[in-house]
N, C-alpha and C positions, 0 to 999 in steps of 0.2 A: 202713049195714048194721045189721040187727039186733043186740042184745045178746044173745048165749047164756043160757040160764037153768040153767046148772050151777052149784051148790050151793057145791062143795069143788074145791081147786085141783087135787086126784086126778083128778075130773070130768073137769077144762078140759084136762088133760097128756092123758089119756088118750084125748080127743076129737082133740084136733089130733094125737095120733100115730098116730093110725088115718086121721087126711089127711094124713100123710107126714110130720109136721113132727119129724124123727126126734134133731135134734140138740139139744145144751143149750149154751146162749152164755151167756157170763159178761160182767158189766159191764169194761171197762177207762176209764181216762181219755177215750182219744180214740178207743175202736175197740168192737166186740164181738168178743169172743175162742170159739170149740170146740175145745177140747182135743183130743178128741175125733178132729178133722180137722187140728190145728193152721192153722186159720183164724183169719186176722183180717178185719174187713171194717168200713172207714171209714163216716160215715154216706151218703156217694154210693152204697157198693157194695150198700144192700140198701134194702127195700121192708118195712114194717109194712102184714101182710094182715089182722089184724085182733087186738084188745087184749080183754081181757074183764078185768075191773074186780070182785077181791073185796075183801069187806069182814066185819073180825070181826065178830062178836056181840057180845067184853065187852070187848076189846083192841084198844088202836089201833095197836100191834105186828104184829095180823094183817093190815093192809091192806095187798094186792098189786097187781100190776097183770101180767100175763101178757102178753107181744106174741107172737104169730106176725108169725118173720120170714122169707123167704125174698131171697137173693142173689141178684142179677145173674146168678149162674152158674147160680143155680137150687136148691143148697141150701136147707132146709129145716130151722127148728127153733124154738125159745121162747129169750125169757128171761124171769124175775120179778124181779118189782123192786120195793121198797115205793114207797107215796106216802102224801103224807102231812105232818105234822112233823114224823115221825120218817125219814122218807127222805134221804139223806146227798146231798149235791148236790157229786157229786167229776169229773164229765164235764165232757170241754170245751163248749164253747157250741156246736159246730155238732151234736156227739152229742146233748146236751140239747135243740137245737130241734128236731132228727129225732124224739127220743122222745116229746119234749110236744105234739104232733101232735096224737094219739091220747091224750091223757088226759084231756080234759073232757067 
């Protein structure tokens, strides 16, 4: 799949919420969490449709990574994440190998 050419991570949010991806997941150890919906979903229970990959200008603090994820149920939403050296590496292994899929 192509890489989207939006600029700012406003861009990318605002592109995939207008394809439905309406919710916000938060990193946990072994799950992604929506408040939101109070969902949790292991990494079996959902599908990375697609990552877009920013990167600062002057800060390597700015570098994101955006997944669109959508559930088994069908849910729909993002999370961000940095990557990086400075990206904190607090997931379990099976979360980690789901998200690092999509990061090269």
């Amino acid at each position: 799949m192509a890489q989207p050419t939006e600029q700012t991570l406003v861009d990318v949010l605002n592109r995939l919420k207008n394809q439905g991806y309406t919710l916000d997941f938060n990193l946990e150890t072994d799950a992604l969490h929506c408040p939101q919906e109070s969902l949790r979903l292991q990494p079996e229970d959902f599908e990375i449709v697609e990552t877009v990959r920013l990167e600062g200008m002057s800060d390597p603090d700015d570098n994101l990574i955006v997944y669109a994820i959508e559930s088994h149920g069908g849910q729909k939403g993002t999370l961000i994440s940095p990557y990086g050296v400075y990206a904190e590496d607090i997931t379990s292994a099976e979360l980690a190998a789901k998200l690092a899929v999509n990061r090269t």
